[in-house]
C-alpha positions in Angstrom: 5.9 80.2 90.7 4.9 82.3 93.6 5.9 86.0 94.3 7.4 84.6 97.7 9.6 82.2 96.0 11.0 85.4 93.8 11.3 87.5 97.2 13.2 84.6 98.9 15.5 84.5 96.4 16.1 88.1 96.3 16.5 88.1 100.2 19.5 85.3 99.6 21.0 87.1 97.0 21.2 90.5 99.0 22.7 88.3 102.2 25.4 86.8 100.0 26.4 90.4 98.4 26.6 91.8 101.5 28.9 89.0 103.1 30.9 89.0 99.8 31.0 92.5 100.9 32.6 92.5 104.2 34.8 89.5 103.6 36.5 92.1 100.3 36.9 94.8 102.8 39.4 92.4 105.3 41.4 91.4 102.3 44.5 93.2 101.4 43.8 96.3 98.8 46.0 96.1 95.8 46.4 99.0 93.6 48.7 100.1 90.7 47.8 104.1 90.8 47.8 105.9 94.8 46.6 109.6 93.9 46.9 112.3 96.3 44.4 115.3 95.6 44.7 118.4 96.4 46.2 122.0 96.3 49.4 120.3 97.3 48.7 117.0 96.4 47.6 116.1 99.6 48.5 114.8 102.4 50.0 110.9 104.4 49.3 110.6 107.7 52.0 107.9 109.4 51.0 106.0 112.3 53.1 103.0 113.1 52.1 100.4 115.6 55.2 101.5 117.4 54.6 105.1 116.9 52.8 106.4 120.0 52.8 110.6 118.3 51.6 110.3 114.3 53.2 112.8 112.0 52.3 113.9 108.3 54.6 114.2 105.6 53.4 116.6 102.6 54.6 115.5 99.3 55.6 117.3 96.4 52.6 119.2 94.4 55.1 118.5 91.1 58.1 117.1 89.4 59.5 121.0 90.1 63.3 120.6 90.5 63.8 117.6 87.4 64.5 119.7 83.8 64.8 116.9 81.2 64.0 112.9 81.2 66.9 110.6 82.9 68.0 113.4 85.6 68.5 112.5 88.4 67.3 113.5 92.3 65.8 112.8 95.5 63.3 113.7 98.3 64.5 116.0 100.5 62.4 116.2 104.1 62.2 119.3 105.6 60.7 119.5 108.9 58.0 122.6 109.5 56.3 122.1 112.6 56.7 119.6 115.4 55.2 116.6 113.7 54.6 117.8 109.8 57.6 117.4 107.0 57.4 119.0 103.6 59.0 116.8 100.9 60.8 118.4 98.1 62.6 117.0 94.9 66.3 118.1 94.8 68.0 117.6 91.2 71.8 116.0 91.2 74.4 117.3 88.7 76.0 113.5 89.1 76.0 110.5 91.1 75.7 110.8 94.7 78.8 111.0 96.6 79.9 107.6 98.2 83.3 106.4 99.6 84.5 105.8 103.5 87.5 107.2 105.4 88.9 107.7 108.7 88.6 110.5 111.6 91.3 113.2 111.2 92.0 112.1 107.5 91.6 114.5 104.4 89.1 113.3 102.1 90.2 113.6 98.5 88.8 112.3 95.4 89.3 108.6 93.5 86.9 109.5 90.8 84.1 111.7 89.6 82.3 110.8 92.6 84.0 108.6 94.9 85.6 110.3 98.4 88.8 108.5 100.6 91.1 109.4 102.9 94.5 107.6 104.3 96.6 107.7 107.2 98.9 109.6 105.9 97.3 112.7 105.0 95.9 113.6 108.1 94.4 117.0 109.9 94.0 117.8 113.3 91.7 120.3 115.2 93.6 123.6 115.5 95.8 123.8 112.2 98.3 120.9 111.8 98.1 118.9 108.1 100.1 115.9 107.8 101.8 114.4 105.6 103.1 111.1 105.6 103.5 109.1 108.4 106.3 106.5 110.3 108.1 104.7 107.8 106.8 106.6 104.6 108.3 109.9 103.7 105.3 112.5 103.1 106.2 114.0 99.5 104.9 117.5 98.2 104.9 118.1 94.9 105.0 121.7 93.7 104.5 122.0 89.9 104.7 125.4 87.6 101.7 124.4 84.9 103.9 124.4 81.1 107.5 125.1 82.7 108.4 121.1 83.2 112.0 121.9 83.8 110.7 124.3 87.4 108.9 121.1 88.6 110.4 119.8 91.7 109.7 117.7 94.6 110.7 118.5 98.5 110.5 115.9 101.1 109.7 116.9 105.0 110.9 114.9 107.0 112.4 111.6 106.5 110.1 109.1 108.3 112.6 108.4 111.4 113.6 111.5 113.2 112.4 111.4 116.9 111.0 114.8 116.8 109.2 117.0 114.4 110.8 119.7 112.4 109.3 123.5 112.4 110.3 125.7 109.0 109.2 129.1 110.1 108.9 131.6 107.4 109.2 135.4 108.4 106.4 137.4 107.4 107.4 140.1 104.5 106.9 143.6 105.4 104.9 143.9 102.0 103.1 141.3 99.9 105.0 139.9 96.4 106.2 137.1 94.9 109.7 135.3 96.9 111.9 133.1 96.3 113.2 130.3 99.1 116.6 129.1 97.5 117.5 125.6 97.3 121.6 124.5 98.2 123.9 122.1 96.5 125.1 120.9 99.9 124.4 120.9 103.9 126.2 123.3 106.2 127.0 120.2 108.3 125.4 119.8 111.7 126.7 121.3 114.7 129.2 123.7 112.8 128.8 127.6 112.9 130.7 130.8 110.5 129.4 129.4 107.1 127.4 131.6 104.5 125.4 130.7 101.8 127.4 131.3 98.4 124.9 131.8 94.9 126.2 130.0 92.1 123.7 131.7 89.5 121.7 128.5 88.3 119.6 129.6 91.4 120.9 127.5 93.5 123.8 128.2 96.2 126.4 126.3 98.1 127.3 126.5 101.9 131.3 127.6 102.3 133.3 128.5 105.1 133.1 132.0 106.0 136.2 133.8 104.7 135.7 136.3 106.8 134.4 134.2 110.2 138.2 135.2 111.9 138.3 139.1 110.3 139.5 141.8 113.1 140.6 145.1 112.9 141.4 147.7 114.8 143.6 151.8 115.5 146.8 152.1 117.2 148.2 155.5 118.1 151.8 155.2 118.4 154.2 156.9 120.5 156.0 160.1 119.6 159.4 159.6 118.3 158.7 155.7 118.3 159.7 153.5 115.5 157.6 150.6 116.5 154.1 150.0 117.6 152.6 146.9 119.2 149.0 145.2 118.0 146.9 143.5 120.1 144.2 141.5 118.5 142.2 140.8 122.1 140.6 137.6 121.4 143.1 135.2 120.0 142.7 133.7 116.8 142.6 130.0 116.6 145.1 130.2 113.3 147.5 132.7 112.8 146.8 135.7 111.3 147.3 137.5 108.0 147.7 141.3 108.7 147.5 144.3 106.8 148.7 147.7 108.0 148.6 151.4 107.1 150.0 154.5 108.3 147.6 158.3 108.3 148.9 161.3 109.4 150.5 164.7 108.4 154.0 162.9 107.2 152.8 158.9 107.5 152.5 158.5 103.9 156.3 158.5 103.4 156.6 155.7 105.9 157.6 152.0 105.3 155.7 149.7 107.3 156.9 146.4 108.5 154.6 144.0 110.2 156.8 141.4 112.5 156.0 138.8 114.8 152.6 137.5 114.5 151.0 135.5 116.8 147.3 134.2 117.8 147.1 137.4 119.5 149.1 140.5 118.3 151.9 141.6 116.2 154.6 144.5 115.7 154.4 147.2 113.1 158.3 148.6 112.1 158.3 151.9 110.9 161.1 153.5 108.7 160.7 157.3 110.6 160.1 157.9 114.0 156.1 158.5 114.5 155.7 162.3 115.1 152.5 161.3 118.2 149.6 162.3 115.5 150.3 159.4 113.5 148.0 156.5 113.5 147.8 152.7 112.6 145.0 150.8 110.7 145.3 147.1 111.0 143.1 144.6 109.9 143.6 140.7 110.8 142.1 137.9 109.4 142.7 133.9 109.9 140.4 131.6 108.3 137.9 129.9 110.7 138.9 126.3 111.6 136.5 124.6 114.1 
């Protein structure tokens, strides 16, 4: 066999292994390992067709951030300069956080890592919470931890008035612990002249105000008189009881007789003529009656 028939054949074997060649190179490269070398592990430069600025996201240099096998993180990207973002691991404690609500609703918890909200628990921009809404009373429950029998519940609002309540609570002077007492009763709407009465269980009940119609007053009666005349001003809307007494230099030998009461006055009797330094004390009281 010649030395031209070996050279021929090497010639074809160097065309085919350079076609072989260029047809590999427009296949798709499959790889199971993608190492990044490098003082920080190097570096991926991301141009999409649709991407007319590339930008270059560093990844981490280590697993930095993960303690133990099975915990749990993600990538964080942080950007550093206009078109380069610095990957970092960041370790959860848990789960990620998941769960949907609503604008202006207060997200609480469902589980360990679930958030909600509802419509009627509520927050708007400059202070107001709300709770409940039309048609459902909003409950808050106060609870003393170990003291079951302090527990108690307080409704606000009932879920049909036409306007909102305020409670406004006065400020103390000084801080410490207070107490906002609870009644057995209502005053009754629209009625005035009731006080709040305790009934040592720390609670208190509402009564009429035994004093709501109390007057009183000093009459100076004439010298030598036997008799002096009460005016009450404003009349009462019952009539009076009245309670006299006499003080001067001989008034405590005196017998005092009250006499024709009315809404608006009375008579005091005496048994000695007054002597014009003598004085009267009276006090009038009828129990209020709206």
């Amino acid at each position: 066999m010649r030395f031209s028939t070996f050279l021929k054949g090497g010639l074809l074997l160097a065309a085919f292994f350079i076609i072989s060649s260029e047809a590999f190179a427009q296949l798709p490269v499959r790889t199971r390992t993608l190492q990044l070398l490098g003082s920080t592990s190097g570096a991926v430069t991301q141009d999409a067709p649709a991407v007319v600025t590339p930008y270059t996201v560093s990844w981490p240099a280590s697993a930095t951030g993960f303690l133990a096998d099975a915990d749990k993180g993600y990538l964080l990207g942080t950007r550093t300069a206009a078109n380069d973002i610095d990957m970092t691991w960041v370790q959860l404690s848990g789960d990620l956080v998941d769960g949907a609500g609503a604008a202006g609703q207060v997200a609480y918890w469902t589980d360990a890592n679930t958030l909600a909200g509802d419509a009627g628990f509520t927050y708007t921009a400059g202070g107001t919470v709300t709770v409940g809404e039309a048609g459902n009373n909003g409950v808050v429950v106060f609870h003393d931890a170990g003291l079951a029998a302090d527990d108690f519940t307080t409704t606000l609002g009932n879920g049909t008035q036409t306007t909102n309540n305020t409670f406004n609570f006065d400020a103390p002077t000084v801080g410490g612990t207070y107490t906002v007492p609870v009644s057995t009763n209502g005053a009754g709407a629209g009625t005035t002249n009731f006080i709040f009465v305790s009934n040592g269980n720390g609670t208190g009940t509402w009564v009429t105000n035994p004093t709501a119609g109390l007057k009183s007053g000093i009459v100076t009666p004439a010298n030598g008189a036997f008799s002096a005349a009460i005016v009450f001003g404003t009349a009462f809307a019952l009539t009076p009881s009245v309670t006299v007494t006499a003080s001067g230099p001989v008034a405590n030998g005196y017998i005092l007789q009250v006499t024709a009461i009315t809404f608006n006055g009375c008579t005091v009797l005496s048994s000695a003529p007054f002597d014009g330094t003598d004085v009267i004390n009276w006090v009038a009281n009828a129990q209020y009656n709206p």
